[in-house]
N, C-alpha and C positions, 0 to 999 in steps of 0.2 A: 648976913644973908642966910636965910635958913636954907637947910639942905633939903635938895631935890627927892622927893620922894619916887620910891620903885614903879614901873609900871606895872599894871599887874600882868599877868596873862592874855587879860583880854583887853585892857585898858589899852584907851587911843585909837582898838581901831573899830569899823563899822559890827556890826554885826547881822548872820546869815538870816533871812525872816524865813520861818515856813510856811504853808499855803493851810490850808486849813484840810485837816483830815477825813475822805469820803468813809462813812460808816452810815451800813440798814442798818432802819432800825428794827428792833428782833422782831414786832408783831411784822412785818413786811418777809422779815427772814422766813418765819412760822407758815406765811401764805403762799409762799413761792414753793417753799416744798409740799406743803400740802398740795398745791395745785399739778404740782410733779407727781405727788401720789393717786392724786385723781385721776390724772391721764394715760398712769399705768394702767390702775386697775381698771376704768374706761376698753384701753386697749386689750386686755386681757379679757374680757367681757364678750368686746366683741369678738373675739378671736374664738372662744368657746361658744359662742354663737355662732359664728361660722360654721364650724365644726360641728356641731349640735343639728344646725340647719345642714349641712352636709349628709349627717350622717342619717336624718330622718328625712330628706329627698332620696338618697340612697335605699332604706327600707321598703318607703313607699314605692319606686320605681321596683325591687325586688319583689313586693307585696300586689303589684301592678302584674308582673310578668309573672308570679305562678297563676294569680285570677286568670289571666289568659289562657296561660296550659292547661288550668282545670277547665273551662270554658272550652278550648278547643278540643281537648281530651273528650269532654263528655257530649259534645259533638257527634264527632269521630264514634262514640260508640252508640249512642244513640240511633243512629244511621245505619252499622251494621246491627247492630240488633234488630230494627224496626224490618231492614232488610230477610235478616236470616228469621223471623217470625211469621215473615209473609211467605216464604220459600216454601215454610214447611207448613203452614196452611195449605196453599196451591197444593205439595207432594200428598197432603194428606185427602184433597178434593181429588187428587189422579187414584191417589189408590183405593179409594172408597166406590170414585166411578169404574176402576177398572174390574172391581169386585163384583158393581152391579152389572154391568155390559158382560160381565163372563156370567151370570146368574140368569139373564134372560139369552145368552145366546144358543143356540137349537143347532147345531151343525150336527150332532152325533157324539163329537168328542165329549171327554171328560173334565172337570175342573181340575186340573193338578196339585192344586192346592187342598184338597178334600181328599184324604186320603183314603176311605173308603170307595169312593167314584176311580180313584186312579188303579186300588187294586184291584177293583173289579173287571175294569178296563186291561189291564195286562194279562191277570187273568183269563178270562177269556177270549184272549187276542192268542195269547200262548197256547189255547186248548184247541182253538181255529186253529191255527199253526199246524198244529202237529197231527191232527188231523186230514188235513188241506191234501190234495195230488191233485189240482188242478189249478192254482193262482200262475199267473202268467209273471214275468220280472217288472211286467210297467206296475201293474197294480201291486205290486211286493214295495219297488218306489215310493208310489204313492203313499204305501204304508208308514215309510222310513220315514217320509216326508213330513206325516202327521205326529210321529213319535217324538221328529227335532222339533217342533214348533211348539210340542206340549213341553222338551228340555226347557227352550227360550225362554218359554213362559215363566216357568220356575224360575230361571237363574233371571230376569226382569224381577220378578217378586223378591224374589231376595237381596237383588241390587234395591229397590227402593226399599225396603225397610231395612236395611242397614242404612239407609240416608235418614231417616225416622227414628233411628235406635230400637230398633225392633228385632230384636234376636228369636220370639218366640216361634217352634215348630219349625226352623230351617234344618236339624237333622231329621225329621222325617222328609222336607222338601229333598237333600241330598239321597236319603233313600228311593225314594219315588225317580230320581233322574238316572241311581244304579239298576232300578228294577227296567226303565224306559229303553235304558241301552242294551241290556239283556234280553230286551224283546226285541228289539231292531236286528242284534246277532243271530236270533233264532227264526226270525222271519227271512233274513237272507239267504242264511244257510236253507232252508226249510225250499226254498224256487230254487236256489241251487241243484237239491239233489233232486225235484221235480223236473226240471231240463236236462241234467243227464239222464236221469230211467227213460226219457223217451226221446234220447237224443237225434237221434235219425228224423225227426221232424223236423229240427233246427239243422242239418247238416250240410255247409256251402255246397254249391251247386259245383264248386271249379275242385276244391281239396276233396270234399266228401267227409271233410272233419265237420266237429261241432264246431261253428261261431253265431254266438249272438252278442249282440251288444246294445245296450239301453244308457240311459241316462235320468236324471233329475235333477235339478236347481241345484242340490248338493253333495249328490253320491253317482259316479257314473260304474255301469256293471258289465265288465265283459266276463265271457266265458270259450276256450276253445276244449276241446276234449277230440284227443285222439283216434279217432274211428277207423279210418281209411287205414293204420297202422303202414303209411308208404315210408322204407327205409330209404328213401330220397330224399324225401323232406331232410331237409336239415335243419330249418327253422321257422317259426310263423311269427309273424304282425298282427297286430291289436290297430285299428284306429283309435282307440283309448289311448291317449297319450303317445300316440306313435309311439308303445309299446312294443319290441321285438325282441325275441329270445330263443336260445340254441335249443335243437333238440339233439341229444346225444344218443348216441346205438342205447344205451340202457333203459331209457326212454321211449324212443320210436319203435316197439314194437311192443312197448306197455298198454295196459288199461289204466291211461291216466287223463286228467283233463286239469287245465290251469284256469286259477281264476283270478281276477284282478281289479280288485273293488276300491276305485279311486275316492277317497270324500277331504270334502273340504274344510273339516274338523277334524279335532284332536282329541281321541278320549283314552290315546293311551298316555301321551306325557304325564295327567295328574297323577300317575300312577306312582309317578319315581319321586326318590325321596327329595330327590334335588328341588325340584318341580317349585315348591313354595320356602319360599325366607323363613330363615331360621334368627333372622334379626327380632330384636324386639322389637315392639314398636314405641315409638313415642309420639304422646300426645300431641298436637299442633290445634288449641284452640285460637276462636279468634279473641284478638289482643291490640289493645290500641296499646301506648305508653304512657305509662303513667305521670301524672303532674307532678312540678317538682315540689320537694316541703316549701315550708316556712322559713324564713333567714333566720339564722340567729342573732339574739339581741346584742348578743358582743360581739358580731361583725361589722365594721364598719366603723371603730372606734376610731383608728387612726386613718379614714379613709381620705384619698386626693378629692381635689375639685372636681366635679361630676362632670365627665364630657364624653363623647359617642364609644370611644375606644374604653375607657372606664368601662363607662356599663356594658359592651361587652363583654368584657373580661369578667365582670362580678358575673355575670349572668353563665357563663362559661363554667366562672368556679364553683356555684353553686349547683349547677346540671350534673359536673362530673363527680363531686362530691356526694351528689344521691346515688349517682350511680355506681359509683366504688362500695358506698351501703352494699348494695346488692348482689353486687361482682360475686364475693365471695357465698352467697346464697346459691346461687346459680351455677356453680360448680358442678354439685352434681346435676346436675340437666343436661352435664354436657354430653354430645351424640359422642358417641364409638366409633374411632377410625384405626383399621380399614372394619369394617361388618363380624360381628363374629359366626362364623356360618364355616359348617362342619369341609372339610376339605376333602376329594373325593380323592381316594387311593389310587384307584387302577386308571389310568390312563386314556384307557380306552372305554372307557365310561364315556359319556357326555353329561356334562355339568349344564344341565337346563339353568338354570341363575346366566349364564355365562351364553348360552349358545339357544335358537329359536328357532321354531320349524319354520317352515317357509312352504306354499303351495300343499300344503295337505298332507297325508296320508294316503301311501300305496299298501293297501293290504291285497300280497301274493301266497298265493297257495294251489299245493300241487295236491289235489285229492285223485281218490282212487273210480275211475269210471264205472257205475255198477256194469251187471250185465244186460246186453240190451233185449229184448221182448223178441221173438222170432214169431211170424206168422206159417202156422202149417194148415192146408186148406181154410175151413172159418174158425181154426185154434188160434188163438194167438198164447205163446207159450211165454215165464217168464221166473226168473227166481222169485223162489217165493220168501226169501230173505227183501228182494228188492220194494217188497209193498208194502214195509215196514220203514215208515218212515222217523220215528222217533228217534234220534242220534244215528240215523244213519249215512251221512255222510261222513266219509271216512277221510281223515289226511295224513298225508304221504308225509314220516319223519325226514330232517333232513340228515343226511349223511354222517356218521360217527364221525369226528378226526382221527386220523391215523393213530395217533398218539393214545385217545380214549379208548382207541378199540381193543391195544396193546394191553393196555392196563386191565382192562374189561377179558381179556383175553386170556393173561395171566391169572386175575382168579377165578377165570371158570377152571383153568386145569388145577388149581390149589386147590379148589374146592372137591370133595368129597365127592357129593350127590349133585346131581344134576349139570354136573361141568358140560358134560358132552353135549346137554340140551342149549345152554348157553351158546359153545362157540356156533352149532348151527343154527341156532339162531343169528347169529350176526352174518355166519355165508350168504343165510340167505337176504339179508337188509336189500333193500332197491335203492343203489348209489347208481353217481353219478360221478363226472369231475366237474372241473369249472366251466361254468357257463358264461357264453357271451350274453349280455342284456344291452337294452339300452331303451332310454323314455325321454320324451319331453318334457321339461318343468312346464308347469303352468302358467298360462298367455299373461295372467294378472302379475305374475313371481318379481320381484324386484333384488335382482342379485348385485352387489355392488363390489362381493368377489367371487371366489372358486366356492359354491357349495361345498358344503361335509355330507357327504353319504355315508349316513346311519341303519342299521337294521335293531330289531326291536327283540330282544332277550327275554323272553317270559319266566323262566326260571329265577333272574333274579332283578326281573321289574324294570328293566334300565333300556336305553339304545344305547348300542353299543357302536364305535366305527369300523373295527377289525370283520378281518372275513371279506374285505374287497381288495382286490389288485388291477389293476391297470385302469385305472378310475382317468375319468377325461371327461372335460365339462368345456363346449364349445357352446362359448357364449354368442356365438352369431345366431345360431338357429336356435340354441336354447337347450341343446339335447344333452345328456349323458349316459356315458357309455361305459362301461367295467367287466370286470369278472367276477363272478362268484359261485359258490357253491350253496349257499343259503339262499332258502325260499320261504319267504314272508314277508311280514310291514317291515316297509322301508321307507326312507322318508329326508329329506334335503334340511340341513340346518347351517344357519351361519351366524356368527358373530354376533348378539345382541347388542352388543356395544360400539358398533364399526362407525359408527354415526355420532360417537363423543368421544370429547367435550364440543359445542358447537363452537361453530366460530363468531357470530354473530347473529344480535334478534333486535326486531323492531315491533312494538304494534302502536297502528297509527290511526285516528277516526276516518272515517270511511264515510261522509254522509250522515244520516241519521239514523239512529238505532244500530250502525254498523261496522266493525274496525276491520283493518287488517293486520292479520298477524302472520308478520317472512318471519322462518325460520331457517338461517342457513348453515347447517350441520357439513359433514367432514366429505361426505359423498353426497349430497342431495339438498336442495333449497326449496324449503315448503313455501308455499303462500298459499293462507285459507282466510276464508272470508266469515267473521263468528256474529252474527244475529241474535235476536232475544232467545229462541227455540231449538235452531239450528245451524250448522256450518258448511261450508263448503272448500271443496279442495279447486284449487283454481290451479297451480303448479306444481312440481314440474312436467312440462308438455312434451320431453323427449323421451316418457317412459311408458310402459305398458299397464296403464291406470285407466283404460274408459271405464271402467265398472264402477269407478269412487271417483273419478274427478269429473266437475261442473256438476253435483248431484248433492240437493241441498239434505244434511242426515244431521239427526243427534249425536250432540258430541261424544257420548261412549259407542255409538258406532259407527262413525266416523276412524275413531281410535283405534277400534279393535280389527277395521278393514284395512289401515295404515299395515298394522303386526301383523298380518294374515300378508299381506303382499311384501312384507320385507322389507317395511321402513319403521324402525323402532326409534321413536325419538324422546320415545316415556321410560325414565331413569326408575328402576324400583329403589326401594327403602335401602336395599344391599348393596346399589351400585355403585358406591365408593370403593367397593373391593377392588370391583373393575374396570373403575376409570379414576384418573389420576384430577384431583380437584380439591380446590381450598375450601377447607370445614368451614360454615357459616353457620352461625347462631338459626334451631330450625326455627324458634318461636320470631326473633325476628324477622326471617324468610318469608313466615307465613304469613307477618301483620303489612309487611312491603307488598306480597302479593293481592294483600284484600285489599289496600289503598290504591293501587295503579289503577286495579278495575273499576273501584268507585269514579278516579277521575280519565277513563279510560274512553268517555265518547267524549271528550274535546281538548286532553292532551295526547301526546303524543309519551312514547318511552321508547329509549333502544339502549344495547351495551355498552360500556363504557370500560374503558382500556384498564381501570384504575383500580376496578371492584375487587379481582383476583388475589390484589395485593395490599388489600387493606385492613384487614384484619378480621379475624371472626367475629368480632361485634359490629359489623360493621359494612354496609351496602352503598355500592356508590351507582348509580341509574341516573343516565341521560333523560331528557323529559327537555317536552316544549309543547306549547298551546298550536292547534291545529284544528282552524274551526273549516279548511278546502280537504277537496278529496286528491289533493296530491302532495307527494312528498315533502315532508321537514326540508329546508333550506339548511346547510351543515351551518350556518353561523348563527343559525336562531337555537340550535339547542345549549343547552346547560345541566351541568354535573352537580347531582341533590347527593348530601349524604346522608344515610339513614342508620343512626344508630338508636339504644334500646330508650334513651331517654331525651333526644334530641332530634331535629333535624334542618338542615339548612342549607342555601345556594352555596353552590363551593365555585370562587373565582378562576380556578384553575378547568382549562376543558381538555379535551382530549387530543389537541394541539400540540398542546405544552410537552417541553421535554421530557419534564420532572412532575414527579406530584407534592402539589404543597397545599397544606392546610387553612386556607383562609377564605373566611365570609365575603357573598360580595357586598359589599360597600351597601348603607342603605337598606340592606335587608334585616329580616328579624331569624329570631331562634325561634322554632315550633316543637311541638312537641310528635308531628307523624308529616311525612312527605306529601301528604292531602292538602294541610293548611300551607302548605308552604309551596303551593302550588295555586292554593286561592287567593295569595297577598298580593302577586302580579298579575290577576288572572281579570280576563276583559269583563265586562258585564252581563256579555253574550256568551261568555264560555260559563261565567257562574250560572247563569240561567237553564242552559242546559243540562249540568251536574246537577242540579237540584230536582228534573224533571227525567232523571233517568230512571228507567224500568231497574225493577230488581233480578227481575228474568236475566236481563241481558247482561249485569253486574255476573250476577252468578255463572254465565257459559264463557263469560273471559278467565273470571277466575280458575274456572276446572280447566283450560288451558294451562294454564301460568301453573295453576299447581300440578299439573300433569307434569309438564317439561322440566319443571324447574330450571329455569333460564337463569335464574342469578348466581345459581351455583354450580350447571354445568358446563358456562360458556367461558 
């Protein structure tokens, strides 16, 4: 039996089957990636297309919104341009007819302007004058009368052609109104000392002293002179201003006579040096804001998906971005705070910048009574000094101070030669002590505190406050009363500033062609009513204004009737010295001011809580559309903000606790507070701004820029 052979390994038993092996083949392998590569680079494409398209809807949107700016910009100034071209057309047809109407007018007077006709005219007004022993005080008046009208004249001339830029020949017009006033003083003087040489004409029936008293629209003239020499008297009364004053023993048995020539102008204050700013001035032309650049082409590389918040923000960054350009340009333009304006020393000075006359000018003076004319049979007898009228009246100095006469006194006796002549010279001086006085301010005067009683120092140009004691101002009847030893112009001043910062302003349309503009300051709440040509004062009704209020006037004299009765609510170039207020950019001040009054007959504007604290570049003004003639509704207005290269509805109002910076919703950026007023604005209210006069653009604006509301409230 053969032997069993080995099994092997595998022998005998089944064996494992395997399935057949899945393998691409490579060309499928090759396609599957390539189509993996395609769909990258596909999505990569598009994704740079996205982006590509992103970043050129962005441009375009950017390239979109300067078009606009430049487009609204050259708007905006087109408009004032066209405006201020027709202005001074019109200004230049008044001054051409006012030229001609004084060429054909025949009254007698002179052209003021023509300075040959004017010196002729003083001339021999001056040679009349002195001359003269027989003009009465009404026709001396009348004379003064004639002399302020031909002043007026002048300074109207010279106010319009400085609105024309017309500097030429105003130092001879300034001449012509020093020679005008110098004939007014020589013509008063001049009836002066004609009513005393024959004063027992004029002599009360009840004293037997001299009183007369006259008046004229703007200078009123008493005179009393001592006749009757009764050491009873102790004092007399003026109807002039319920004027009353002591007569003392050194006095009462004098040849003397008071005089007391009340006017209702000022021609000593230009005298002092305070008088006019010592600020410079800086320019304030008109000024829209300019459009913004062009993007740059490498903004917007990595730009997001374009959506409303987006594009504000691009449009944001690129606004402020021009505007940081010029930030630094603009430095120096910046205003000076506080004024630089010389400080006045002595105390007793009055700082005119700081303090204003109020009701006029008292000029008092004590001259000497000549002697009077005695009748002997048909003699009439008479100094023959007396019939010499050329600088002959005489006036009485006032009283040395103890102290000056001391010194005065001293070196007569140091002195050598003449000492002895000196001290009797001063025994015999004609003193006095202090005198009781007292007068009424004037019915028009607007006091809102205690007058400053000033007297006027000719020696060194100034009014001074000293030299009065027991001073009393009862403001029921309006009178005041004191002591003094000095006799001369005297005159009530107060506070030009007592009236800032204001507390709040509105102007709102009024009808057609007409707004109203409340002003309410610190004592006193205007409301005037401003026209194409003229204004008027409508409030306030609890003070002594009939002469200016309901009476329709040009707004500079208007303004200048305001200052004369004691309401100053026109800030000068200095008045940062003397009122406390946040410095505002002036050129944008002044471009905010021409835009309200463009849209000024059919929005509304008033303060805003916000503006004070927003920064020098920077104006925040309430504003709402107002096509009734009654007040804004408090939830219809809205807070615009105005800075130099932007402007826009700010969501935050004057509600709100806080201030915060943000757009309302829906609106756009503009480049001035005009278009940003035309984007919600009805189609009745754009119709009207399109059809407004420029006249009347321009008598809101000389408010706005008189007051300056946005940076003294």
């Amino acid at each position: 039996m053969p032997p069993k052979g080995k099994k092997g390994k595998g022998g005998g038993g089944k064996k494992k089957q395997k399935g057949p092996k899945s393998k691409l083949d490579p060309e499928e392998l090759e396609a599957k990636r390539a189509a993996e590569r395609e769909a990258q680079r596909i999505a990569l494409e598009q994704e740079q297309e996205a982006k590509r398209a992103e970043k050129e809807a962005m441009e375009e949107m950017m390239k979109q919104e300067a078009e606009r700016f430049d487009t609204e910009t050259q708007v905006l100034q087109e408009m004032l341009n066209e405006n201020k071209s027709s202005l001074k057309d019109l200004r230049e047809q008044v001054r051409s007819q006012k030229i001609w109407d004084r060429f054909l007018l025949c009254n007698g007077t002179p052209d003021p302007t023509v300075q040959s006709e004017l010196n002729t005219f003083t001339s021999l007004s001056i040679d009349e004058t002195k001359s003269s022993t027989s003009q009465d005080v009404s026709g001396c008046l009348g004379d003064v009368e004639q002399a302020l009208d031909l002043i007026n004249e002048l300074e109207e001339v010279m106010t319009l052609d400085k609105q024309l830029e017309i500097n030429e020949g105003h130092d001879k017009f300034k001449e012509g109104i020093d020679s005008l006033q110098g004939l007014i003083e020589n013509k008063v003087d001049n009836v002066t000392f004609n009513v005393m040489r024959t004063a027992e004409k004029f002599a009360d029936p009840d004293s037997q002293n001299l009183l007369i008293e006259k008046e004229s629209p703007r200078v009123k003239f008493s005179l009393w002179g001592n006749l009757a020499k009764n050491p009873r008297q102790k004092s007399f009364k003026l109807d002039t201003d319920e004027f009353q004053m002591e007569i003392p023993k050194s006095l009462a048995n004098a040849d003397v006579a008071v005089r007391l020539i009340h006017t209702s102008f000022d021609f000593l204050s230009p005298k002092c040096k305070s008088f006019f700013s010592q600020k410079k001035k800086t320019p304030m032309p008109s000024r829209v804001p300019s459009a913004v650049g062009e993007p740059n082409e490498n903004e917007g590389a990595t730009a997001k998906p374009a959506d409303p918040i987006a594009e504000e923000t691009a449009i944001e960054n690129v606004l402020q971005a021009v505007e940081n350009e010029n930030l630094t340009e603009n430095q120096d333009n910046r205003p000076a705070t506080p004024s630089d304006v010389d400080e006045i020393e002595d105390e007793d000075v009055v700082d005119l910048r700081a303090m204003s006359t109020v009701g006029g000018v008292m000029y008092l003076d004590l001259l000497k009574l000549p002697p009077q004319a005695k009748k002997v049979g048909n003699w009439v007898i008479q100094d023959s000094l007396v019939t010499v009228t050329e600088n002959a009246l005489e006036r009485i100095p006032n009283p040395t101070p103890e102290d000056e006469k001391e010194e005065t006194a001293k070196e007569g006796e140091e002195g050598e030669e003449g000492g002895e002549a000196a001290i009797t010279q001063l025994t015999k001086e004609l003193t006095w002590p202090l005198l009781n006085m007292s007068f009424t301010v004037a019915s028009n005067a607007v006091f809102t505190e205690e007058p400053q009683l000033a007297r006027w120092e000719d020696s060194q140009q100034c009014w001074r406050t000293d030299g009065f004691e027991e001073v009393n101002f009862d403001d029921i009847n309006g009178s005041i009363s004191f002591k003094s030893q000095f006799i001369g112009p005297i005159c009530t001043f107060q506070d030009t500033y007592n009236n800032m910062p204001f507390q709040s302003w509105e102007i709102r349309p009024y009808g057609e062609g007409c707004v109203i503009f409340t002003l309410i300051a610190a004592s006193v709440e205007l409301e005037i009513s401003i026209k194409e040509n003229a204004c008027c004062l409508n409030s306030p009704e609890d003070m002594e204004l009939d002469g200016i209020r309901n009476k329709w006037l040009p707004a500079h004299i208007l303004m200048q009737k305001l200052v004369a009765a004691g309401i100053n609510v026109f800030p000068s170039e200095d008045a940062d010295k003397y009122v406390s207020i946040s410095v505002k950019d002036e050129e944008l001040e002044s471009s905010v001011y021409e835009q309200m009054a463009l849209a000024s007959s059919a929005f509304a504007f008033s303060w805003s809580r916000w503006n004070a604290d927003c920064g020098e570049k920077r104006q925040i003004v309430r504003a709402a559309e107002n096509l009734t003639t009654h007040p804004v509704d408090e939830d219809m207005w809205k807070n615009y903000s105005c800075e130099p290269r932007k402007s826009y509805a700010l969501k935050c109002t004057d509600d709100d606790d806080e201030m915060f910076d943000e757009k309302v919703e829906g609106t756009q950026f503009h480049p001035d507070i005009f278009h940003c007023l035309k984007e919600d604005a009805s189609s009745k209210a754009v119709d009207i701004l399109s059809n407004t006069s420029y006249t009347f653009v321009d008598n809101v604006s000389t408010w706005l820029f008189a007051t300056k509301v946005l940076t003294f409230s």
